[in-house]
Backbone bond lengths (Angstrom), bond angles and torsions (degrees), N, CA, C in turn:
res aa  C-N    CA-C-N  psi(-1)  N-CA   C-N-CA  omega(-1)  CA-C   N-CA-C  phi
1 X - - - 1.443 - - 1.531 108.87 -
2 X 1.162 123.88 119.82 1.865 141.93 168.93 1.439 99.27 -42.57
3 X 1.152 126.37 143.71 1.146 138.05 175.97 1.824 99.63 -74.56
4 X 1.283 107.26 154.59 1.717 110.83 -164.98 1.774 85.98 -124.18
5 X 0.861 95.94 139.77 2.021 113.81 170.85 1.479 87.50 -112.99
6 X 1.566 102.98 128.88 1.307 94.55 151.34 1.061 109.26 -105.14
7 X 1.826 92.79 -172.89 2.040 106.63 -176.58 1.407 114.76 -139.06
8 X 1.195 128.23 151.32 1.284 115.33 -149.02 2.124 70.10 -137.89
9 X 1.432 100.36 137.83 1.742 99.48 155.22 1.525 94.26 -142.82
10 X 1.514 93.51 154.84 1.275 108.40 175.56 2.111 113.32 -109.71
11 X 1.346 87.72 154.64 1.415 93.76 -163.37 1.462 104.60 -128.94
12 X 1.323 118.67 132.50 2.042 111.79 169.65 1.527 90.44 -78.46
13 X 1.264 118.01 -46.71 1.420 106.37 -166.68 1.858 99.99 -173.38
14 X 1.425 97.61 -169.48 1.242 115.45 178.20 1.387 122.02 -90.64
15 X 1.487 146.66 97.59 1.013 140.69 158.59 1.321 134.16 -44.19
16 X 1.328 133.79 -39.44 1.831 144.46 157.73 1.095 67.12 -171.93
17 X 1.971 63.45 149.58 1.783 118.74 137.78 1.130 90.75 -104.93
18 X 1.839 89.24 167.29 1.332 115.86 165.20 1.357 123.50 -174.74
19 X 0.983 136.17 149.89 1.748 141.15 -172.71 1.282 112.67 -74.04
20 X 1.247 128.62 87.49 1.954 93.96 173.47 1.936 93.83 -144.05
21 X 1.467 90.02 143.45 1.826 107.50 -173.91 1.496 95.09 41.87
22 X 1.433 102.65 74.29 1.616 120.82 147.28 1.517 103.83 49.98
23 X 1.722 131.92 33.85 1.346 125.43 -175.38 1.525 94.36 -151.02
24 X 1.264 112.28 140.01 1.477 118.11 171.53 1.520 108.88 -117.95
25 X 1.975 89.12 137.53 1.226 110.25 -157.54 1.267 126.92 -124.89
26 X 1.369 121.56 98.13 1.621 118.10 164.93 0.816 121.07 -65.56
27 X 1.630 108.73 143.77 1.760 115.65 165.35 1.576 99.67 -120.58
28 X 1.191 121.52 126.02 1.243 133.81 -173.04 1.466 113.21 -96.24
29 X 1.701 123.66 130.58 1.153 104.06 -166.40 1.507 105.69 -125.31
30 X 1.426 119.96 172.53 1.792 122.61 -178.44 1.466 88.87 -126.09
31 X 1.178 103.26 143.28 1.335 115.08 162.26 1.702 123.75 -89.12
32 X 1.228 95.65 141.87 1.979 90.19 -160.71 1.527 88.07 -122.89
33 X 1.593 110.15 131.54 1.695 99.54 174.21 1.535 106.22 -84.11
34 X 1.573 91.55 179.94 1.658 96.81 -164.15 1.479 115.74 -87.76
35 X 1.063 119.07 89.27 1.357 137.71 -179.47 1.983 106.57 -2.52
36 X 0.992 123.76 -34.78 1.836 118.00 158.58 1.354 110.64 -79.53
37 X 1.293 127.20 0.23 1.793 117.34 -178.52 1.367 117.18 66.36
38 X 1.866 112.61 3.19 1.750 103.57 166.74 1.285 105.67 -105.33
39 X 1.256 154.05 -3.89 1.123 126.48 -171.90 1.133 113.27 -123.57
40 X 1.709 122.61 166.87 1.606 113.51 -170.70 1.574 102.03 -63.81
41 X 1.665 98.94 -179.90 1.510 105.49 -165.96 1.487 124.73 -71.73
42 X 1.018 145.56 147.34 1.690 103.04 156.71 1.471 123.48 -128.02
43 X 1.174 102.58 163.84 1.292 118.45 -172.69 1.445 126.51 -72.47
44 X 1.052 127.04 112.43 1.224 141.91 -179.82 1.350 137.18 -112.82
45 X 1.531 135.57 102.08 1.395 155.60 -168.42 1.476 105.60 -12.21
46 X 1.335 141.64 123.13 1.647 113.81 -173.31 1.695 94.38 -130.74
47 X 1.416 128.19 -40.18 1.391 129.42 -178.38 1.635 100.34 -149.12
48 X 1.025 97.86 166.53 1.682 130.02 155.18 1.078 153.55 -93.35
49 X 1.150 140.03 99.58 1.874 115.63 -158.91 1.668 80.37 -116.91
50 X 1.674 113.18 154.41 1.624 121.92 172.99 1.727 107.38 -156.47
51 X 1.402 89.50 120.90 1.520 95.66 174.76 0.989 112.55 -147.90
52 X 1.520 138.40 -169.40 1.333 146.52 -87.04 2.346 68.15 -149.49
53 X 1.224 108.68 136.95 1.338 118.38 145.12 1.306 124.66 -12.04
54 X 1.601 117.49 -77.43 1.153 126.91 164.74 1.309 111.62 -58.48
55 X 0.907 139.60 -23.27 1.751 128.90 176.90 1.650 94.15 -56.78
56 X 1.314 101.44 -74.56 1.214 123.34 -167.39 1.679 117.20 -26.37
57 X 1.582 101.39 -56.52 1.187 116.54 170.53 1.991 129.30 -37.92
58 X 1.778 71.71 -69.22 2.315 91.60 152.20 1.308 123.66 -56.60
59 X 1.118 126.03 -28.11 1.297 115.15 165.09 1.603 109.51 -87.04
60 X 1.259 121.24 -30.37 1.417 111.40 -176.87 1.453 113.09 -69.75
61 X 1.273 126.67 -20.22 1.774 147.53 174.54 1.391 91.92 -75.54
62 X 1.128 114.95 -61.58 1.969 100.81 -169.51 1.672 103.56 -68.70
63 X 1.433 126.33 -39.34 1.288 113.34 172.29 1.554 126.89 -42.25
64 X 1.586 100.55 -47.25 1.574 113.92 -159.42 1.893 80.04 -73.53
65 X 1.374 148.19 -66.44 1.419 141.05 -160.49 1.276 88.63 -40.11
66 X 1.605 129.75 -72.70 1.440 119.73 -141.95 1.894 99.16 -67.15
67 X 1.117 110.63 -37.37 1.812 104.24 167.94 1.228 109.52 -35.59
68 X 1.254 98.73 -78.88 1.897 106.24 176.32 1.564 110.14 -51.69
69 X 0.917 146.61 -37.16 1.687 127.13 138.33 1.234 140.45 -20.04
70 X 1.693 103.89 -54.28 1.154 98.70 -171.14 1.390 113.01 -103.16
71 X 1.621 119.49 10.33 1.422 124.83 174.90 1.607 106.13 -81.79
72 X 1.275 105.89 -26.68 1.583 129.46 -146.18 2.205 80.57 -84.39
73 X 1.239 122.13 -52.78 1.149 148.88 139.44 1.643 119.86 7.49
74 X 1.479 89.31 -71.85 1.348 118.45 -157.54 1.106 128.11 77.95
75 X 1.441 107.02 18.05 2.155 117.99 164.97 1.604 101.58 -35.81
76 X 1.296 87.23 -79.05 1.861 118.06 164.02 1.312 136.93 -65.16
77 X 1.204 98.19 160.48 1.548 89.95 174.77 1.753 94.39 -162.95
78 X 1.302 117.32 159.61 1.259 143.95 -144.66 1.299 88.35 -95.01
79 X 1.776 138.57 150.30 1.062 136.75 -157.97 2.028 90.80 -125.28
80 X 1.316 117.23 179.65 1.302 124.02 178.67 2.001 101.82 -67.62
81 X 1.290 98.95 -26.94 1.356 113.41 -176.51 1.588 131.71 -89.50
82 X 1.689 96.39 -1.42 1.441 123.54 170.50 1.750 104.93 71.97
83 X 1.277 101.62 11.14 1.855 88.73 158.20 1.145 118.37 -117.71
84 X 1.727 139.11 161.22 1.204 160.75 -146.26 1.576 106.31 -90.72
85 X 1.527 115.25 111.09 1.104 110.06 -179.74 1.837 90.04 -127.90
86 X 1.176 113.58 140.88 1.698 151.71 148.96 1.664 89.82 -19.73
87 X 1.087 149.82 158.30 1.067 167.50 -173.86 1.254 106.33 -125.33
88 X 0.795 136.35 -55.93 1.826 132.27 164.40 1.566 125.19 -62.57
89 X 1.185 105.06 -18.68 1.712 129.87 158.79 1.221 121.56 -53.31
90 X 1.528 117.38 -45.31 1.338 145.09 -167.33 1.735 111.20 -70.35
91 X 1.101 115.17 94.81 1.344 112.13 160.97 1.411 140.84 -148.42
92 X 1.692 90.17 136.12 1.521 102.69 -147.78 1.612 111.47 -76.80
93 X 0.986 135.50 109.36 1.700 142.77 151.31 1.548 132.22 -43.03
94 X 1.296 86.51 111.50 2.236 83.83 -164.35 1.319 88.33 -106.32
């Protein structure tokens, strides 16, 4: 067996999905600040991941467990709108 390197990338988040020639496709994005230091950051295309339907699916099943983990947790917590927001994410405006 070849020795394996792994690779680690980091992601702010997901820019789209999308379906195209039977493969679903993330584009993963980094946020880049704005080169004068006034304006918000922006987001910029950084990798790709593309697989097969069923990938997609398996990863969307292992996503939704670790949610339910980490709500179960208290990472998260459930919004008025019933989706999972970060707790340190959360900020309230008076």
């Amino acid at each position: 067996m070849a020795d394996r390197k792994e690779q680690e990338i980091y992601a702010d988040g997901i820019g789209q999905i999308h379906f195209v020639g039977g493969m679903v496709r993330f584009d993963f994005i980094t946020l880049q600040p704005d080169p004068k230091g006034k304006g918000e950051p922006t987001p910029v295309y950084n990798e790709r991941i593309i697989m097969p339907p069923q990938g997609f699916l398996n990863a969307f099943n292992s996503m939704q467990q670790l949610i339910d983990k980490l709500l179960e947790a208290g990472v998260l917590k459930r919004t008025d709108a019933g989706e999972a927001d970060a707790k340190s994410d959360k900020k309230e405006k008076k």
